[in-house]
MIZA-224153 format. One record per residue (C-alpha): z, y, x; residue in one letter; residue number from 1. Coordinates in Angstrom, 2 decimals. Last residue first. Layout:
<nodes>
Z; Y; X; a; NUM
...
</nodes>
This chain:
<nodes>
20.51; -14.44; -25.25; x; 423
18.99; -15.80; -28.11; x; 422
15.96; -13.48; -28.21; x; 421
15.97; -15.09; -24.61; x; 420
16.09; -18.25; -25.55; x; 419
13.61; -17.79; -28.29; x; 418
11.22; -16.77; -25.61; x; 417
11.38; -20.23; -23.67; x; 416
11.26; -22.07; -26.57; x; 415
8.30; -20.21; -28.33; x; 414
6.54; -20.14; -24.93; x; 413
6.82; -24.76; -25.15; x; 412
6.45; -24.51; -29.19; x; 411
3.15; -22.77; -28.00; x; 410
2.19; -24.94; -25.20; x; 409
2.39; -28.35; -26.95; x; 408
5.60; -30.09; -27.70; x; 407
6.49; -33.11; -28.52; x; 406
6.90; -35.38; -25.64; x; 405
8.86; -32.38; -24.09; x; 404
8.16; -29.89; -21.57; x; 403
10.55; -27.54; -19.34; x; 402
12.20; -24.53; -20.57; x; 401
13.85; -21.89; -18.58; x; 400
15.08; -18.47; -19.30; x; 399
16.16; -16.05; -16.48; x; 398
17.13; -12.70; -16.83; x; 397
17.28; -10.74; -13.73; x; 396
19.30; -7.17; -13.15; x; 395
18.13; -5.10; -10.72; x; 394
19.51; -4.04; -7.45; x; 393
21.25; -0.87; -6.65; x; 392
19.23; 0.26; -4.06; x; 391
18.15; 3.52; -5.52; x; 390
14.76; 4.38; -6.15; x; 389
15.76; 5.43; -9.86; x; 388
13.40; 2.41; -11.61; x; 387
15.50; 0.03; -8.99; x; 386
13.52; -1.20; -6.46; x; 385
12.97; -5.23; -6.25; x; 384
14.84; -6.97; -2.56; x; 383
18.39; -8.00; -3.75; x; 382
17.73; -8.97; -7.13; x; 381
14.47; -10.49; -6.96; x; 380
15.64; -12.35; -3.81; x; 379
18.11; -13.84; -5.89; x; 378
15.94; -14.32; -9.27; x; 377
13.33; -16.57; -6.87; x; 376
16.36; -18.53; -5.60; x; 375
17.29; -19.11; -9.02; x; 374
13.98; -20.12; -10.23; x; 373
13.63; -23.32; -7.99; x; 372
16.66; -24.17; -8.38; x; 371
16.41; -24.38; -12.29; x; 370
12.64; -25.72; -12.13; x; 369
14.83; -29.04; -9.50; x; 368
17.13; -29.38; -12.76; x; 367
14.29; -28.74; -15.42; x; 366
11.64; -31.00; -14.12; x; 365
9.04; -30.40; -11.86; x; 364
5.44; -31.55; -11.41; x; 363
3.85; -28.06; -12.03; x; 362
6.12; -24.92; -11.61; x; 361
4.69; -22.29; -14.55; x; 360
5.94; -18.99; -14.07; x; 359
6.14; -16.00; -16.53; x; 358
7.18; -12.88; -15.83; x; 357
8.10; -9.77; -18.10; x; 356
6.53; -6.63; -18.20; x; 355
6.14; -6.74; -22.11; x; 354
2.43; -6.80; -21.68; x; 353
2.87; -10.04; -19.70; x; 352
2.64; -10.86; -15.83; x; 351
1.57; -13.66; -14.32; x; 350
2.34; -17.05; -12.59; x; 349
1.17; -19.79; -11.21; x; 348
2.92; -23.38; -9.21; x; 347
0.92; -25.44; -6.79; x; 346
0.74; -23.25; -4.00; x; 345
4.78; -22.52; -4.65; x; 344
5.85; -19.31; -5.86; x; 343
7.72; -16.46; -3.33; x; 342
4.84; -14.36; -2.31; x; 341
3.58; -14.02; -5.95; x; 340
6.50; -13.52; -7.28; x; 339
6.88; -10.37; -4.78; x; 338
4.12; -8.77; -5.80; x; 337
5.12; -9.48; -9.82; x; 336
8.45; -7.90; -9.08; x; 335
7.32; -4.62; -8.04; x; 334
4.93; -4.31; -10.48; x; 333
6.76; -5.18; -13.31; x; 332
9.50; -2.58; -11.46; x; 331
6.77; 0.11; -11.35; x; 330
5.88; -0.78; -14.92; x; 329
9.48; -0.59; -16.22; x; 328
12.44; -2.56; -15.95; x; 327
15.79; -1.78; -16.57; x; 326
17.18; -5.16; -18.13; x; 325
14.39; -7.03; -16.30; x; 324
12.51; -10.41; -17.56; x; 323
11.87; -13.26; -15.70; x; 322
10.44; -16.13; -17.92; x; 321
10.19; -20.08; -16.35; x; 320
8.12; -22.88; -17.20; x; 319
8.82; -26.26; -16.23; x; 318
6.52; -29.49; -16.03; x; 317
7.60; -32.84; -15.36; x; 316
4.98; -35.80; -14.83; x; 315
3.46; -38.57; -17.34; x; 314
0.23; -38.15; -16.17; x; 313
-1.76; -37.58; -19.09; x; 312
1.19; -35.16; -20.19; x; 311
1.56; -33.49; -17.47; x; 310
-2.29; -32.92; -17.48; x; 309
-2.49; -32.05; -20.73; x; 308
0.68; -29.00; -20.15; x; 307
-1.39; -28.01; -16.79; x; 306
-4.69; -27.51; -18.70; x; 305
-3.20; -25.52; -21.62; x; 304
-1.05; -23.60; -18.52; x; 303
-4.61; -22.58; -16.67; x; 302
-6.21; -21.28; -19.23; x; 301
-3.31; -19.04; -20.58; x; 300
-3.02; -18.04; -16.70; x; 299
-6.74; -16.97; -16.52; x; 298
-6.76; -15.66; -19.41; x; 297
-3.63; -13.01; -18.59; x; 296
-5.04; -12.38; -14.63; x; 295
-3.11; -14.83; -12.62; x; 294
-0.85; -13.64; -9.92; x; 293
-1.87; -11.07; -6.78; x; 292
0.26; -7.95; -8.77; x; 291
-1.96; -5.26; -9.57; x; 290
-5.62; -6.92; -9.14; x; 289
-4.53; -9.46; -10.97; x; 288
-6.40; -12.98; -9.95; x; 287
-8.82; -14.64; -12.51; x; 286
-11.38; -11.89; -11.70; x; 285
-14.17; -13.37; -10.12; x; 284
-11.85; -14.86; -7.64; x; 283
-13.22; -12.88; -4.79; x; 282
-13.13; -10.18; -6.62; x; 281
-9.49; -10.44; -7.46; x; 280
-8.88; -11.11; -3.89; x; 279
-11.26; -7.45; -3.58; x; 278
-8.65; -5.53; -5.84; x; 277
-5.27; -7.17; -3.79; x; 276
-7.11; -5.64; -0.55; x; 275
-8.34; -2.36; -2.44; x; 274
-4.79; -2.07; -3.57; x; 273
-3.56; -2.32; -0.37; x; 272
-5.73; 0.18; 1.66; x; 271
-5.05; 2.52; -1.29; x; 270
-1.11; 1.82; -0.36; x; 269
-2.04; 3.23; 3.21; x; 268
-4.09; 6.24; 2.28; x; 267
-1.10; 6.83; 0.72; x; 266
1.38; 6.86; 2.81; x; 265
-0.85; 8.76; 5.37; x; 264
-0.90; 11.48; 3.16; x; 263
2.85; 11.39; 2.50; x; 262
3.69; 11.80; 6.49; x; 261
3.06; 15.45; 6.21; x; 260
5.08; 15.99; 3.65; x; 259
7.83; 13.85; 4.46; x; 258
8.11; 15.50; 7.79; x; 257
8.23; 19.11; 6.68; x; 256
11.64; 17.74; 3.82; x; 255
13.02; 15.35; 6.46; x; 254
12.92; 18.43; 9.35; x; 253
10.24; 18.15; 12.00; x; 252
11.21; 16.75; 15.52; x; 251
8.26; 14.32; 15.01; x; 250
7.07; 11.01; 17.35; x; 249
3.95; 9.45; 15.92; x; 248
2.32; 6.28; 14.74; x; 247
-0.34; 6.20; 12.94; x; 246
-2.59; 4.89; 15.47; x; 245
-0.57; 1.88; 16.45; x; 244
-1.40; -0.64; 19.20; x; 243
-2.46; 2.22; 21.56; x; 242
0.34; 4.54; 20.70; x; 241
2.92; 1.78; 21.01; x; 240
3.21; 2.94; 24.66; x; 239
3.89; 6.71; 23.39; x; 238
7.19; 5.64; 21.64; x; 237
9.58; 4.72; 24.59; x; 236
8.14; 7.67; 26.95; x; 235
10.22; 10.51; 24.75; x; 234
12.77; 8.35; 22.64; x; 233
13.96; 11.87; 20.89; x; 232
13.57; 12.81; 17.69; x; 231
12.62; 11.41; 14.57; x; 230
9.96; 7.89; 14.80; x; 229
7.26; 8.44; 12.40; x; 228
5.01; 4.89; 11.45; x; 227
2.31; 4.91; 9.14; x; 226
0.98; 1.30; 8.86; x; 225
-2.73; 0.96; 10.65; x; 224
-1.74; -2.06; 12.76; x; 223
1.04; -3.22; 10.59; x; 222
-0.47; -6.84; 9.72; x; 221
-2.01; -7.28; 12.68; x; 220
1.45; -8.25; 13.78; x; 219
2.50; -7.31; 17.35; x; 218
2.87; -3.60; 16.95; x; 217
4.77; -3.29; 14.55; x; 216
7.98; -5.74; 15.75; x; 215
7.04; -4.30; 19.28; x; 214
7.59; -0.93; 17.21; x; 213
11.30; -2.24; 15.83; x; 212
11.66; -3.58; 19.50; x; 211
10.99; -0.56; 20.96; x; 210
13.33; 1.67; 18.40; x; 209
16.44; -0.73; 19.23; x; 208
16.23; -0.78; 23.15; x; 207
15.37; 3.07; 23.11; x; 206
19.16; 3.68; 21.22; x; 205
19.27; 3.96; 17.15; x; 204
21.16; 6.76; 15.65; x; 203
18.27; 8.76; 14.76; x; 202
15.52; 7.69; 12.27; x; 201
12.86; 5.46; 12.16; x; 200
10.58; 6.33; 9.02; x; 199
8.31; 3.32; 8.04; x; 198
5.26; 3.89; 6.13; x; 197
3.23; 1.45; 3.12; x; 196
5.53; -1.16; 3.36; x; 195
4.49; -4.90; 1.16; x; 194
7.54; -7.18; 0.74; x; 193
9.00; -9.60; 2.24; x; 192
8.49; -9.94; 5.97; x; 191
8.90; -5.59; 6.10; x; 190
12.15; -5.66; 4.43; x; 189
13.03; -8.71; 6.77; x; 188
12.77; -6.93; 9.93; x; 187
14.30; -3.29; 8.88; x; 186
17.35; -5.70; 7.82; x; 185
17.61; -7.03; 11.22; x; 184
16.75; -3.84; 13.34; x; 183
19.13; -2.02; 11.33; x; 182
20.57; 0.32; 8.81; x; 181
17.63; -0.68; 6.70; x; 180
16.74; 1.71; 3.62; x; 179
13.71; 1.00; 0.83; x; 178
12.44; 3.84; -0.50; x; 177
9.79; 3.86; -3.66; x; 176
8.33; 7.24; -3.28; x; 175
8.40; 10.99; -4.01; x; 174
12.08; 11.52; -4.29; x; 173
13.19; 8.51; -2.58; x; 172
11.58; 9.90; 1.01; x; 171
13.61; 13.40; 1.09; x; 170
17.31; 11.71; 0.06; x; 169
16.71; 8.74; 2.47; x; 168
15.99; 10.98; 5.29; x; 167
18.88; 13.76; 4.02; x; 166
21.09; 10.70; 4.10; x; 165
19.52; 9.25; 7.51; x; 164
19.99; 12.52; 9.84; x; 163
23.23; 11.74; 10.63; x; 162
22.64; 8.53; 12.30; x; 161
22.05; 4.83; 10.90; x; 160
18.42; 4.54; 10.98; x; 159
15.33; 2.98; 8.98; x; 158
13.59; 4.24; 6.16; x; 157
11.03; 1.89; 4.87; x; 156
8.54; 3.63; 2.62; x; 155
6.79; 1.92; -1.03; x; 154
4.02; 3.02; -2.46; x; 153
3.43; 2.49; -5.91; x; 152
3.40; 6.13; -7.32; x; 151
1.67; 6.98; -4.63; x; 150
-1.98; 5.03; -5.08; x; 149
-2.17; 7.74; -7.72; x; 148
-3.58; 6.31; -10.69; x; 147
-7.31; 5.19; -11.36; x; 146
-7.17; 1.18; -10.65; x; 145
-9.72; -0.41; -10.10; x; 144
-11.03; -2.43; -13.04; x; 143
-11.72; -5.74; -13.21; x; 142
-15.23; -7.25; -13.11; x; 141
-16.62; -9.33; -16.24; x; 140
-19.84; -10.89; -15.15; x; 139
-23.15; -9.39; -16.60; x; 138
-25.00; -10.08; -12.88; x; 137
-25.43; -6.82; -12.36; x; 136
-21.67; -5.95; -13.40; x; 135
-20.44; -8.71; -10.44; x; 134
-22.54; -6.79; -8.07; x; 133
-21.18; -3.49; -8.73; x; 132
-18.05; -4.77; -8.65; x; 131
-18.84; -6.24; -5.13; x; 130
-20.35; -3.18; -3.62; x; 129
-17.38; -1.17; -4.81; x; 128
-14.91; -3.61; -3.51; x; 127
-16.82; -3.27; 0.19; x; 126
-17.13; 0.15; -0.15; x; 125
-13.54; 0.89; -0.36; x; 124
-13.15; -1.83; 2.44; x; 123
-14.92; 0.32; 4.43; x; 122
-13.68; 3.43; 3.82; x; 121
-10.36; 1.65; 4.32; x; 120
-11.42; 0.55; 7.95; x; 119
-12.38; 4.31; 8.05; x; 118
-9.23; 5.52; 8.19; x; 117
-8.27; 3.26; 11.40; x; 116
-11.22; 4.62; 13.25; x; 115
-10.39; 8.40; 12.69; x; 114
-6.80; 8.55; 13.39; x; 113
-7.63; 6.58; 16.86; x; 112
-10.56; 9.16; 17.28; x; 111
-7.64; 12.02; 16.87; x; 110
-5.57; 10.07; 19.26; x; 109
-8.21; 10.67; 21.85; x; 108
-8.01; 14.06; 21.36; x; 107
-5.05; 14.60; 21.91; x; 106
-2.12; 16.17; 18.84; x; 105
-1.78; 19.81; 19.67; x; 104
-2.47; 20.77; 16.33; x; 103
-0.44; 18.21; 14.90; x; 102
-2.21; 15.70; 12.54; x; 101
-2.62; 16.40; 8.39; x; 100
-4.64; 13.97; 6.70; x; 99
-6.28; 15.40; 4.49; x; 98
-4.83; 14.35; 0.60; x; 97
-5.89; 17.90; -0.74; x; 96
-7.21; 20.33; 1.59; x; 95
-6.34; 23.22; 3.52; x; 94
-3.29; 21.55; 4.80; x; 93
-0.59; 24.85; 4.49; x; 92
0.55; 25.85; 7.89; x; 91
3.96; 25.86; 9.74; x; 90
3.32; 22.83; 12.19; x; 89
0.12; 24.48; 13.25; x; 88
-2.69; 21.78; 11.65; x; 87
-5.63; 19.79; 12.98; x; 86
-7.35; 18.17; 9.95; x; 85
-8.42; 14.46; 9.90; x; 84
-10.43; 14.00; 5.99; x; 83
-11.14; 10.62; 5.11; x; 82
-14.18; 10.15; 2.99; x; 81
-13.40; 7.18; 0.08; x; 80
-16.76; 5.62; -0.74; x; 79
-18.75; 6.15; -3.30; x; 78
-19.03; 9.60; -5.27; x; 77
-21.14; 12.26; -5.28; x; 76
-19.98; 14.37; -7.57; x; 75
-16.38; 13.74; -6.56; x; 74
-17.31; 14.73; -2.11; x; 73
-19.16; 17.51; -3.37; x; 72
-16.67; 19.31; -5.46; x; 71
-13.59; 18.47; -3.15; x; 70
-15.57; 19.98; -0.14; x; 69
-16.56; 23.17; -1.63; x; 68
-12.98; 23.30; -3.42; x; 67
-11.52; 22.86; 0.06; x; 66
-14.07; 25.36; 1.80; x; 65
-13.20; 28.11; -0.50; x; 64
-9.67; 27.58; 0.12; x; 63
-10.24; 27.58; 3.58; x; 62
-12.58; 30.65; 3.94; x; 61
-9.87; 32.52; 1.54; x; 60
-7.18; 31.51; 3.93; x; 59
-8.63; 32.85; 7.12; x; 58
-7.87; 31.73; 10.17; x; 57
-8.48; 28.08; 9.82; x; 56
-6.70; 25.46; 11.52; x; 55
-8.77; 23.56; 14.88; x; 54
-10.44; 20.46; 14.36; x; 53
-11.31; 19.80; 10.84; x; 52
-12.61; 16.62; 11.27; x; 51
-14.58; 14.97; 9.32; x; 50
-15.51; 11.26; 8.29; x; 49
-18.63; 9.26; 6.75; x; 48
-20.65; 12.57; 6.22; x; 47
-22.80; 13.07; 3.84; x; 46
-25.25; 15.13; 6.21; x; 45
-26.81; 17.84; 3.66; x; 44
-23.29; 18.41; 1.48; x; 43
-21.23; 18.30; 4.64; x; 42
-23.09; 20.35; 6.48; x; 41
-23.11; 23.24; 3.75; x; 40
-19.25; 22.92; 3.11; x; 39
-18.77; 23.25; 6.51; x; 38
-20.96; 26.62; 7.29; x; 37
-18.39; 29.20; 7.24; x; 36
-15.65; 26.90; 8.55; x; 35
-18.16; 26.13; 11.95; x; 34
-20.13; 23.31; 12.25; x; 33
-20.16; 20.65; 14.84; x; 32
-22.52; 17.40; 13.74; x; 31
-21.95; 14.25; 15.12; x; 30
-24.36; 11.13; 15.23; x; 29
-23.17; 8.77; 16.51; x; 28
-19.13; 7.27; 17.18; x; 27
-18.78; 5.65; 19.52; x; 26
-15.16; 6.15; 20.75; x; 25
-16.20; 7.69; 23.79; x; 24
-18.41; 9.93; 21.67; x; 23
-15.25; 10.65; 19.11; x; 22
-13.23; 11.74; 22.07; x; 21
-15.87; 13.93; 23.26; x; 20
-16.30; 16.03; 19.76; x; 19
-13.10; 15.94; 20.09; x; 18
-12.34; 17.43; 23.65; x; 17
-15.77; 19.90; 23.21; x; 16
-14.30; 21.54; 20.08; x; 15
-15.99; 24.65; 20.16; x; 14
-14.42; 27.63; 18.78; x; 13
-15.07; 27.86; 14.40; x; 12
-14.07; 24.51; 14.50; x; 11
-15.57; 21.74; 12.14; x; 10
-16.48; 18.48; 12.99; x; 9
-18.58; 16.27; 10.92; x; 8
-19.36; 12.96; 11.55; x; 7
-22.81; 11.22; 10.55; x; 6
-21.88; 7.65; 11.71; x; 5
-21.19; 4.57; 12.60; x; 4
-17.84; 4.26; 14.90; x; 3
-18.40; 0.99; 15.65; x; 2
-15.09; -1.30; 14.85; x; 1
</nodes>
C-alpha cells in the first residue's frame, strides 16, 4: 500500500537512513523534528505515523513528550496513530502501546513496521467511516468495543527446549497462551483458531523453525502476525523478513521479550476486532461483532422463520445449547469464535447473556443434530482456553432438542433449557 502521508520522525541527530527508508517506501510528506519540538509537529501536521528514531536522552523530555503526544492524539480522535520507537534493549518505551523495535533494528525494516501498522489505521478508519455512516442514516450500528484488545488476545508458544516453561510461564500471565511442542500441533492451533503472536522457542533445529515461518509466510493470513523466534537460527530467520514484518530474532529473556512483543500483540488483536467489527457492518449489524455469530435479534428472527419453514416443509430441525462449567466472558468469547468456524453455512448460532451457545442446524433431525454437536463439543474441549490460561480443557454441556408437530419456538428453548436445569 502507498505510504500516504504526513510522517513524523523524531531524532534529536539526523535520521537520514529512516527518513530514506520511508522515501523508498513512499511515503510523502515527512517531517524531522527533534524531542523538544515533537509534540508541536505532531499537533500542527496530524501525523498518520511517527517514528521516534533514536531513544531519548533525557527522561523528563520523554515523559513530557508522551503525555504531549497521548493528549493530542485522544482529543483529537479518529484513527488509531501507530507509534515505531527505536529503543536500547534496557530502556523504558517512552510511550504507552509504541511499538518498541531494537535500536539497531535497519532502516528498511523500520518502513516494513510502518506499512503493516497502518493497514490497521486503515481499517480503523474504514469501521469508523462506516458507523458513522450507518448513524447518519438513523440505522442502529454496533458498538466497538472499548476494552483492552489484550485481554482477548491469544499467543502461540511453540518449542520443546529449556527455555519453554519460563516461555509459557511469561506469555500466560498477560495473555491467553496456547502451547505446541511441534510443528504439527503449532499447524493446527493456528488453522483453528485466531493467533495474535507466535513465540518459537529453542529446541527446534533450522529445518523445523523454516517450515513453521514458510507455514507464516505463505498464508496472507499471517502476513502482519507478530512472530519472535529465541536464539539462534542466524540466516534461517532473516529470509522470512520480507514476507513478515513482525517478525524478529531476540536473545532477550521471556520476561524483556514478552514485554516488548505485547505491543505488537495487541495491535494485532485490534486488527481483529476491527475485521469481525466491519463483517458486522457489513451486515448492518445482524452479525456479533465479538464472536462472528448472530447478533441476539438477529438470531431470534432468524429461528421463528426457520421453525415455520420446517414446518411448511415438513423437514427436521435441531437446536443445540453449549454451556461451560467454568466459563466466563473470555471463554464465551472464546467459544463463540470458534462456533462460528465450525457451523455449517446453513446452520446459526449466537451467544446468550448467560454465556451459553445456542445453535440452530436447519434440515436435521436429532440423530444426525447429535453428531453434528458432538464433534463441535470435541474440538471445544480440546482447543477453548481455560479461564486460568492453562490447557486443561473445558468442560462442555450439551443439550439437544429437535422440533415437534407441537411445538413452537418457545416450548422448543423451554425444552432445550429444561434439560439442562435437569441435568
Amino acid at each position: 500500500m502507498a505510504l500516504q502521508g504526513p510522517f513524523v520522525v523524531v531524532a534529536d541527530s539526523p535520521a537520514p537512513d529512516v527518513v530514506e527508508a520511508l522515501r523508498k517506501a513512499g511515503a510523502f510528506p515527512i517531517v524531522e523534528t527533534t524531542w523538544v519540538d515533537a509534540a508541536d509537529a505532531i499537533d500542527s501536521v496530524a501525523p498518520e505515523a511517527v517514528v521516534l528514531a533514536e531513544p531519548c536522552s533525557d527522561r523528563e523530555r520523554a515523559e513530557e513528550f508522551a503525555r504531549a503526544l497521548t493528549e493530542r492524539i485522544v482529543t483529537r480522535g479518529g484513527a488509531f496513530t501507530p507509534i515505531i520507537a527505536r529503543m536500547r534493549e534496557d530502556a523504558a518505551v517512552p510511550v504507552a502501546d509504541a511499538l518498541a523495535v531494537s535500536a539497531s533494528l535497519p532502516a528498511a525494516r523500520i518502513a516494513q513496521r510502518v506499512n503493516a501498522a497502518l493497514r490497521v489505521r486503515t481499517l480503523h478508519g474504514t469501521v469508523l467511516r462506516r458507523m458513522a455512516t450507518l448513524s447518519s442514516h438513523g440505522a442502529p450500528s454496533p458498538e466497538l468495543p472499548q476494552n483492552d484488545p489484550i485481554e482477548e488476545a491469544t499467543v502461540l508458544v511453540a518449542g520443546r527446549g529449556r527455555s519453554y516453561p519460563a516461555l509459557a510461564v511469561a506469555v500466560g500471565e498477560r495473555v491467553g497462551l496456547v502451547g505446541a511442542l511441534s510443528v504439527e500441533s503449532a499447524a493446527r492451533a493456528l488453522n483453528a483458531r485466531d493467533i495474535d503472536g507466535m513465540v518459537i522457542g529453542d529446541g527446534f533445529g533450522p529445518r523445523i523453525v523454516e517450515a513453521l515461518l514458510t507455514v507464516l509466510a505463505e498464508d496472507v493470513r499471517f502476513r502482519d502476525l507478530p512472530v519472535t523466534v529465541l536464539g539462534g537460527h542466524h540466516g534461517v530467520v532473516e529470509e522470512f523478513y520480507a514476507h513478515l514484518p513482525n517478525l524478529d530474532r531476540v536473545a532477550e529473556g521471556p520476561e524483556r521479550l514478552v514485554e516488548r512483543f505485547l505491543p505488537f500483540v495487541r495491535l494485532h488483536a485490534f486488527a481483529q476486532r476491527l475485521k469481525r467489527m466491519l463483517k458486522s457492518l457489513d451486515a448492518q449489524g445482524m452479525i456479533d461483532p465479538d464472536t462472528g455469530l448472530l447478533a441476539h435479534d438477529a438470531f431470534w428472527r432468524d429461528l421463528n422463520r426457520a421453525v415455520g419453514d420446517a414446518e411448511k416443509r415438513g423437514v427436521g430441525l435441531s437446536i443445540a445449547r453449549f454451556s461451560f462449567e467454568r466459563g466466563d466472558r473470555r471463554v464465551s468469547l472464546d467459544a463463540g469464535r470458534l462456533v462460528s468456524r465450525l457451523m455449517r453455512q446453513v446452520d446459526f448460532a449466537c451467544r446468550e447473556a448467560d454465556d451459553s451457545i445456542f445453535a440452530v442446524f436447519t434440515e436435521t433431525d436429532l440423530r444426525a443434530a447429535h453428531v453434528i454437536a458432538r464433534r463441535i463439543a470435541s474440538v471445544l474441549k480440546h482447543t477453548m482456553l481455560a479461564p486460568d490460561r492453562k490447557r486443561s480443557g473445558i468442560d462442555t454441556a450439551v443439550t439437544l432438542a429437535t422440533l415437534k408437530p407441537s411445538d413452537n419456538v418457545e416450548s422448543l428453548i423451554a425444552r432445550v433449557v429444561s434439560e439442562v436445569a435437569a441435568g
